[in-house]
C-alpha positions in Angstrom: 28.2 -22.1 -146.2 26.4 -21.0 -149.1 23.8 -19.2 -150.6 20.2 -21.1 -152.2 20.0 -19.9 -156.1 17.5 -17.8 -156.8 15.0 -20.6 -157.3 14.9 -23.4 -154.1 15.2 -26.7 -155.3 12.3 -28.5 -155.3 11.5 -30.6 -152.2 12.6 -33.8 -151.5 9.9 -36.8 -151.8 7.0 -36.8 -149.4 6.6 -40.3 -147.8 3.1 -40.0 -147.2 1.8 -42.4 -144.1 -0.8 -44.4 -144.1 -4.0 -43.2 -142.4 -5.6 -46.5 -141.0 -3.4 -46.5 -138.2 -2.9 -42.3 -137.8 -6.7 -42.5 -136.7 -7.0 -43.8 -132.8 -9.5 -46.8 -132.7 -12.4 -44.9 -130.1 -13.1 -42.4 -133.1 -13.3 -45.2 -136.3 -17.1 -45.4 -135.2 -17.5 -41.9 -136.7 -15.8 -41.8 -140.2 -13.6 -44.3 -141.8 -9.8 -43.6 -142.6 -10.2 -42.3 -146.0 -13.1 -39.5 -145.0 -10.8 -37.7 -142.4 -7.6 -35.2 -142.3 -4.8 -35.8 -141.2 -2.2 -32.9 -141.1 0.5 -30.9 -139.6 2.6 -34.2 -137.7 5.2 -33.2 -135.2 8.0 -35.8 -134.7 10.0 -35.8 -131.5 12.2 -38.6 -129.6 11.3 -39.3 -125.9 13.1 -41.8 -124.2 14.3 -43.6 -127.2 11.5 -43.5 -128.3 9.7 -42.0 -131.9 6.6 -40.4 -131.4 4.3 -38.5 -133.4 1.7 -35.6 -132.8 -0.6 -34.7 -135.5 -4.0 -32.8 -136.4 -7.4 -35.2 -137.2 -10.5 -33.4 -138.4 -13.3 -35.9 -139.0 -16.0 -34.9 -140.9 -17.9 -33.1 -138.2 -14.9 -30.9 -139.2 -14.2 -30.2 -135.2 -10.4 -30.2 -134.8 -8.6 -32.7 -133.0 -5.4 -34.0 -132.0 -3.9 -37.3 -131.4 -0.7 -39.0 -130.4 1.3 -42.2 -132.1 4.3 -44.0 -132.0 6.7 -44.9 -134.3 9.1 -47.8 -134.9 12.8 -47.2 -136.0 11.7 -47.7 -139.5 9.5 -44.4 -139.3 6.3 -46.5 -139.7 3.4 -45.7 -137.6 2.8 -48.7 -134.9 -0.5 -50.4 -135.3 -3.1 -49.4 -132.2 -0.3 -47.1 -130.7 -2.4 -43.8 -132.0 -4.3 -42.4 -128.8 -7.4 -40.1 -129.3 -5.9 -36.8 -127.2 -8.3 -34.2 -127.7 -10.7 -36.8 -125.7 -8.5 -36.9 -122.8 -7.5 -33.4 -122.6 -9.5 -31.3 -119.4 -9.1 -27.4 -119.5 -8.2 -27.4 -123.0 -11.7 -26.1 -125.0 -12.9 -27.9 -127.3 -10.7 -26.9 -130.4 -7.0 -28.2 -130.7 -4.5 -27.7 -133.4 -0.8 -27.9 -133.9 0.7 -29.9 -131.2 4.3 -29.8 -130.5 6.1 -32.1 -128.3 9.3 -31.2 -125.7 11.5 -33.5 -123.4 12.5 -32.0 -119.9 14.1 -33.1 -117.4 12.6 -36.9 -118.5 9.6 -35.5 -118.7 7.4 -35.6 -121.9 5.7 -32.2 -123.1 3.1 -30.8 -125.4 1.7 -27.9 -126.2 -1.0 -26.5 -128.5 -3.3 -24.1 -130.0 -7.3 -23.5 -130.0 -7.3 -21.3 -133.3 -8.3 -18.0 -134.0 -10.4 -17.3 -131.7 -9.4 -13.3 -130.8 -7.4 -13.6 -128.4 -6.7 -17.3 -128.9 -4.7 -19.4 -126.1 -1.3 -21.6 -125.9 -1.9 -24.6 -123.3 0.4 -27.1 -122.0 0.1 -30.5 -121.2 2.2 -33.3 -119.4 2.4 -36.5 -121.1 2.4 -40.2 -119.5 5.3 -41.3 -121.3 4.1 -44.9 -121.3 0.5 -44.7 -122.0 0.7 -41.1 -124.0 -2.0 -39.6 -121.8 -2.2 -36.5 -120.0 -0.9 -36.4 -116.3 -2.8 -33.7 -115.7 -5.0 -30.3 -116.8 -3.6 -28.5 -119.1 -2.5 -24.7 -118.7 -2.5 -21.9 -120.0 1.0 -20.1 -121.5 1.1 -16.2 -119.8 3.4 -13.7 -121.1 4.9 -11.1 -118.9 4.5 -8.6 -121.8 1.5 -7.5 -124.3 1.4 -10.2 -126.9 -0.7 -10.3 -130.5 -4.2 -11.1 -130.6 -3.6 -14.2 -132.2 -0.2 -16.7 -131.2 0.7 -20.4 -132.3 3.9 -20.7 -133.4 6.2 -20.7 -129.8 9.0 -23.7 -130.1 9.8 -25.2 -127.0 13.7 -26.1 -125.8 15.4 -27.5 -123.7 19.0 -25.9 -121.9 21.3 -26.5 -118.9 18.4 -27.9 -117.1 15.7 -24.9 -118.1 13.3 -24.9 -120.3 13.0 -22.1 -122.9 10.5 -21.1 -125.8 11.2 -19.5 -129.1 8.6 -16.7 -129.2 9.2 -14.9 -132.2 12.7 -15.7 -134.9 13.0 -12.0 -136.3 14.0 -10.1 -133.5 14.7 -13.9 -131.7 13.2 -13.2 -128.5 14.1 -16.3 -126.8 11.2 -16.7 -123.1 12.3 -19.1 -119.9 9.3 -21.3 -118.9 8.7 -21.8 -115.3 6.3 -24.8 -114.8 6.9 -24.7 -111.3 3.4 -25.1 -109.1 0.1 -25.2 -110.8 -2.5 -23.0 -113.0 -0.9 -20.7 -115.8 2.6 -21.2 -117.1 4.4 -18.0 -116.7 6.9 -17.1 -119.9 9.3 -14.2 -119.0 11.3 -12.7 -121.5 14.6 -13.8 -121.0 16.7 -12.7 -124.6 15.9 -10.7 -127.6 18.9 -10.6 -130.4 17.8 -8.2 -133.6 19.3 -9.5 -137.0 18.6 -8.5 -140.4 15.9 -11.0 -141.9 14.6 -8.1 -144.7 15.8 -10.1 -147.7 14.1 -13.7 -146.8 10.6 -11.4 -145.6 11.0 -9.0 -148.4 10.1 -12.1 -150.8 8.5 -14.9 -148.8 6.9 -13.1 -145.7 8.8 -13.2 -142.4 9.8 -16.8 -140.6 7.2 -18.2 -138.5 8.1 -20.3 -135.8 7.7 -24.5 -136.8 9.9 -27.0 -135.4 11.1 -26.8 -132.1 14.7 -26.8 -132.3 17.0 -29.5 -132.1 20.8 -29.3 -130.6 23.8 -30.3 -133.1 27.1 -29.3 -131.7 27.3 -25.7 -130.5 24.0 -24.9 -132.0 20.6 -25.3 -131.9 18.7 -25.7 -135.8 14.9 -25.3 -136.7 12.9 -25.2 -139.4 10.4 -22.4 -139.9 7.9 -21.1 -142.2 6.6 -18.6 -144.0 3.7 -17.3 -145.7 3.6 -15.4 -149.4 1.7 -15.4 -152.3 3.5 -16.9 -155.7 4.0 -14.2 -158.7 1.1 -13.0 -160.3 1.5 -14.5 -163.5 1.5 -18.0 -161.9 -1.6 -17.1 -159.6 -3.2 -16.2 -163.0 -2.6 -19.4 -164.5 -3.2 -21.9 -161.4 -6.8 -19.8 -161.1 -7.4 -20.4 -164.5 -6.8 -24.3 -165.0 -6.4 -25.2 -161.3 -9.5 -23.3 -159.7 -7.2 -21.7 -157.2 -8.1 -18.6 -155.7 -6.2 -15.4 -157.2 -5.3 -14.5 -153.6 -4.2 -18.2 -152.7 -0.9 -18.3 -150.1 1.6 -20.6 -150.5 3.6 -21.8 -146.9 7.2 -22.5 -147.8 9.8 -23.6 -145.6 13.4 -22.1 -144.3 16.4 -23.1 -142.0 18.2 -21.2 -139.3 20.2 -21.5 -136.4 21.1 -20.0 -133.1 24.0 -20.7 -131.1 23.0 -23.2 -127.8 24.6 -20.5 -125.3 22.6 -17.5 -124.1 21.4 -15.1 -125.5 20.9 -17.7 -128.1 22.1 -15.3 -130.9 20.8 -16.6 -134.4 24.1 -17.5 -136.5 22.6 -19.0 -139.7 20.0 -18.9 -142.2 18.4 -19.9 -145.7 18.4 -16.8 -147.7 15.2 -18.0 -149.0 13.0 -21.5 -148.7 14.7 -24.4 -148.6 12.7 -26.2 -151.3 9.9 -25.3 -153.1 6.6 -26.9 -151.8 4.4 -28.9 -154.3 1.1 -27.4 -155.8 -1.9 -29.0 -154.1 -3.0 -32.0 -156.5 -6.7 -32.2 -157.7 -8.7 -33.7 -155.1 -11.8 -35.4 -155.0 -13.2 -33.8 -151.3 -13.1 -29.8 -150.9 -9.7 -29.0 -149.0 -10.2 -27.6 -145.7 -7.9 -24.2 -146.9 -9.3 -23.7 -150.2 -7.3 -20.3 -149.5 -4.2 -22.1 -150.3 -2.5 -22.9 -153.2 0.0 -25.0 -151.6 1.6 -26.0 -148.6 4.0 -27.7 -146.8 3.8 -27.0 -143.2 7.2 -28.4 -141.1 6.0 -29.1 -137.7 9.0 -31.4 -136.0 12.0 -32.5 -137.0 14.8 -35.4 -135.5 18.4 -35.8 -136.5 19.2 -39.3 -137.2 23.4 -39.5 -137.5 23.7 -37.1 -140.5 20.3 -37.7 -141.4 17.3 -34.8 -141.1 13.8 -36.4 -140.4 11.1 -33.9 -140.6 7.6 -34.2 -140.7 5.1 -31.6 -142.3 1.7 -31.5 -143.1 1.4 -31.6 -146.9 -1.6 -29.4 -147.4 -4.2 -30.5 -145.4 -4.4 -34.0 -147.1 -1.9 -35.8 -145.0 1.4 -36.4 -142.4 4.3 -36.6 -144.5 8.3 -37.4 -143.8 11.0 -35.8 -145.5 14.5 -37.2 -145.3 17.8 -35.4 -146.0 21.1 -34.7 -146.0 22.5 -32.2 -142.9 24.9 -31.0 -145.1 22.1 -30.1 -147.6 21.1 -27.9 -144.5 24.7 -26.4 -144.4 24.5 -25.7 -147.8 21.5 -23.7 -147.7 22.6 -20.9 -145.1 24.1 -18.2 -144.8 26.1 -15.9 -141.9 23.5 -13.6 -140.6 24.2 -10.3 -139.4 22.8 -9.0 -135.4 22.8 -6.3 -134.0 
């Protein structure tokens, strides 16, 4: 495998989807299409099945989430998108981020409720038929202090257990026990150090995104991260763009961990794996103004030798990038643990 040059390669085309049918019909009474958000998609397969989870904020700018399917085609299917947030119970009344997880046949999710300090990770069973909850959602407990704030846990599957990512750099790897009711106890189960300084020495340290998927002996996900571009280009995007000096750009890395405890990591992008876009001049005020541009991978399928992942592209809309898997092999690099 080999190293990303010094600049990442731009990425690959967004295919932007359509937001008439992203936006569940019980919510059309309150803004039209056009006037909402829709951001931060997570694709997963259930079944045989394409779905997709994404964030809606309307323009009473509460945040919700909602639920879609999609046909083999990657198009979203008309009337399939189901207003979540409404049918959540012991979930508050903020939702962000969802992330979805097969089991055992059984259909997860899990999201956030902000920044709230401390803020909560909740769980919810899925109907795989109608896409509605099967029951409360919980709460995600650690058996160990945690930060203040926490959204970026991936969810995985193993040998009939289910596991969560909680953090890539040390890759502390938590076994979920769903068993009985009420909170969702996450006991550390693996932590593998490795050296990550290079990638967080220039682009911040790797976040947790896409839950990962299996491909031969190991398990790949995307991640991202969170830096500020060089000065000299902050200068000139606050100059003719309006951006803020401080503005963050999200970019978005590559690793893998091999799919046999302690779930070791084994590869990663030196650096992003492409270069996200500047955000475009808008019309409507974005929701981030504290961003200069982002491209935020929240799920990801492997189609044959094909990489499907969807990201939010800003806060402007749920888009689908398509590549190569050996344009992912390219990009990484041995890592060193221990």
């Amino acid at each position: 495998m080999h190293a990303l040059s010094r600049r990442p390669p731009p990425a690959p085309p967004l295919d932007l989807l359509p937001v008439e049918p992203l936006l569940p019909a019980s919510w059309r009474h309150e803004a039209a299409p056009e006037r909402c958000c829709f951001f931060n998609p997570s694709i997963a397969t259930h079944d045989g099945g394409l779905i997709l989870a994404y964030r809606v904020v309307l323009p009473d700018l509460r945040r919700r989430i909602a639920i879609c399917r999609l046909d083999h085609e990657y198009r979203v299917m008309p009337g399939s998108a189901v207003p979540l947030s409404d049918l959540l119970v012991d979930g508050g009344p903020w939702h962000a981020d969802p992330r979805c997880c097969s089991f055992g046949g059984r259909l997860l999710l899990h999201f956030n409720n902000g920044n709230p300090n401390p803020n909560d990770i909740f769980l919810v069973e899925l109907d795989p038929a109608t896409l509605h909850p099967l029951g409360p959602c919980r709460t995600l407990v650690l058996d160990h202090p945690r930060s203040p704030v926490e959204k970026n846990w991936m969810f995985f599957a193993h040998d009939d257990a289910l596991y969560a990512v909680y953090s890539i750099a040390p890759h502390r790897v938590h076994r979920v026990e769903l068993d009985g009711a009420g909170p969702v106890r996450c006991r550390s189960a693996h932590c593998t150090t490795w050296d990550s300084r290079g990638l967080s020495a220039r682009y911040g340290d790797p976040r947790g995104s896409a839950p990962p998927i299996r491909c031969g002996d190991l398990y790949y996900s995307f991640f991202h991260t969170r830096h500020r571009r060089p000065l000299a280009t902050r200068l000139v995007n606050a100059a003719f763009r309006g951006q803020p000096l401080g503005a963050f750009t999200y970019g978005t890395g590559v690793y893998a961990f091999r799919a046999e405890p302690p779930f070791a990591p084994a590869w990663c992008s030196p650096g992003l794996l492409f270069e996200p876009p500047l955000r475009p001049r808008a019309e409507r005020p974005a929701l981030s103004p504290w961003n200069d541009s982002v491209l935020y991978v929240s799920g990801a399928i492997l189609d044959g030798d094909r990489w499907i992942v969807s990201a939010g592209a800003h806060t402007d809309g749920c888009a689908l990038l398509r590549f190569g898997h050996d344009d992912v092999l390219r990009a990484m690099h041995t890592v060193t643990t221990g």
